[in-house]
N, C-alpha and C positions, 0 to 999 in steps of 0.2 A: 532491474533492466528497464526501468520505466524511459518513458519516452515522450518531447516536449510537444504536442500536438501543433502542426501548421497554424500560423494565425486566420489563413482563410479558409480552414479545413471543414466546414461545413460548408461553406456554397464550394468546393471542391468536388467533398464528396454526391452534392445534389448536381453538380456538372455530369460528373462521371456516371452516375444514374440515367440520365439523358443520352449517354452515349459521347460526349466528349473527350477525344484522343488526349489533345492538350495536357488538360488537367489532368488526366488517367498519368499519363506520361512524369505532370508535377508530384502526384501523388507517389509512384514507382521510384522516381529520383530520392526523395526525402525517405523515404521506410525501408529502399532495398538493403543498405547497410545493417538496419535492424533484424530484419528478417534474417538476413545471412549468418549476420552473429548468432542471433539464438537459436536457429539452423543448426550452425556449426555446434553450438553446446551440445545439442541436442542428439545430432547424429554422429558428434565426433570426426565429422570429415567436411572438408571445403568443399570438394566435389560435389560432394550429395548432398551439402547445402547448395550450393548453386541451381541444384535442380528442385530444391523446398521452394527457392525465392522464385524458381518460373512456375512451378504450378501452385502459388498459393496467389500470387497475382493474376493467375489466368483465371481460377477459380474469380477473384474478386471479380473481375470481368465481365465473365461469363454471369455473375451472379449480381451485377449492377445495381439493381432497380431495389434492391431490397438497402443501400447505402443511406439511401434518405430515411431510413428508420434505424439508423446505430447513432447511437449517444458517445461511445466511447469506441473510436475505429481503434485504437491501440491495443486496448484490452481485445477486441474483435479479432485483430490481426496475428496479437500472441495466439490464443485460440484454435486458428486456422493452421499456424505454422505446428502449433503440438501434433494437432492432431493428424496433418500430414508426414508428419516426421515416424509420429505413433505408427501411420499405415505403413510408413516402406522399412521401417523394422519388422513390421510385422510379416513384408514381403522378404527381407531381406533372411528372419528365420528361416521362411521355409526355403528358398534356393543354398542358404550356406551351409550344406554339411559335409560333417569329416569323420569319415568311419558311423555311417549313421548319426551321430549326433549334433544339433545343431548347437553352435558356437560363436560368440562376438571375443573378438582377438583385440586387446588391448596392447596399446604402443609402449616401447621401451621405459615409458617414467611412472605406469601404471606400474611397477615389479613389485609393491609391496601390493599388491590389490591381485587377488584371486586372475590365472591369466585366463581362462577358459569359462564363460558362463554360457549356461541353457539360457540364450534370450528369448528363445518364443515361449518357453515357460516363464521367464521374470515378467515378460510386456504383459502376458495374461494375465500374470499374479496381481500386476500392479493398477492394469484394468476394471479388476475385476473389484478390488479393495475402494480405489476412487468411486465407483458403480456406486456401494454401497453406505458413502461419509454420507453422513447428515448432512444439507444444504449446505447449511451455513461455514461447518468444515471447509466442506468441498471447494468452497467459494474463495476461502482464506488462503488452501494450500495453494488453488491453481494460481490467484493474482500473487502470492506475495512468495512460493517456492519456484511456480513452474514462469509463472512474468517476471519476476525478479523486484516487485512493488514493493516500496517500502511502508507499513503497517498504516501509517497516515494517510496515504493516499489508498491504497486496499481499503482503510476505514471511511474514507468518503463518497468511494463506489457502494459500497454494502452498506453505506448508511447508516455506520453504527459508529464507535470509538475506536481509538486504536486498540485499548487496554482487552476491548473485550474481543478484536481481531488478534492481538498476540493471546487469547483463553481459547479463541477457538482453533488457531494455528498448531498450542502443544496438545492438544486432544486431538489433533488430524493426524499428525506425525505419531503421535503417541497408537493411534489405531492402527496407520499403516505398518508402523512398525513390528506392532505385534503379530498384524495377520501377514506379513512376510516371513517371520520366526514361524509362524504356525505354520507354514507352506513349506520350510525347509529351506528356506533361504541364508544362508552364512552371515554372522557380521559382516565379513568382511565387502560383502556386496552388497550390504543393506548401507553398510558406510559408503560405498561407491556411489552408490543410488542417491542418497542424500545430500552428498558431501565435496561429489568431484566437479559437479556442474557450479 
């Protein structure tokens, strides 16, 4: 899901650090469609992305002055969009439940995929595994499973090779995987987890 950075996206982003609407406005035009999409992967619904893409932009906003110190706003921007999507699942556990238990409902083309899962336990589970990947894992799975980077370009952010970004890729998957099975977590939503985004 990589994405081509504006040509004038540094003096853009040192505009918008100043407080510049303009450029804020150029920058919102060019990335809102990204945000949305991987939103949408994310959360599973257009709706609740639309509301990823206003509050990960207000955040930017709001959080201006620190833009003249990112190298890489794209990789920045994935970042923000996970982990606001992360929070409203995490909100959305605790208001959705049915007979006590909380539950994410899967649409009609999920039917071979488990239809009922405990998501405030899977986001913990899954929280809690990424906590503890070694850097450099961490770093692999987020740019190149949860940004959609492809191993060459995740290899030029981390400044290493591709060869030894796909070493550290099946050692990230390979841990998350197991410490899901150890939590009790089904194939069948470990495949979901992995597989459907």
């Amino acid at each position: 899901m990589a994405i081509k950075p504006l040509d004038n996206e540094t003096e853009l982003l040192a505009k918008i650090a100043e407080g510049d609407h303009i450029a804020f406005s150029e920058l919102f035009t060019y990335y809102r469609k990204y945000v949305f999409s991987f939103g949408s992967r994310l959360m599973r619904s257009e709706e609740v992305a639309e509301e990823v893409v206003q509050e990960v932009f207000t955040k930017i906003w709001r959080g201006r002055e620190k833009l003249k110190t990112i190298d890489n706003f794209a990789g920045y921007l994935s970042i923000l969009v996970r982990n606001h999507s992360f929070d409203l699942l995490r909100q959305l556990a605790r208001q959705q439940k049915t007979g006590g238990e909380i539950v994410l409902l899967f649409s009609e083309e999920d039917n071979s995929t488990q239809n009922e899962i405990d998501y405030r336990e899977t986001v913990r589970i899954l929280d809690e595994v990424l906590d503890v990947l070694p850097e450099q894992q961490r770093r692999a799975y987020t740019l190149c499973h949860l940004e959609g980077l492809k191993y060459e370009e995740a290899a030029t952010i981390m400044n290493i090779s591709a060869t030894t970004v796909n070493y550290h890729m099946k050692l990230a998957l390979k841990n998350i995987r197991q410490h899901l099975l150890k939590n009790g977590l089904s194939y069948q939503i470990i495949l979901f987890l992995f597989y459907k985004f």
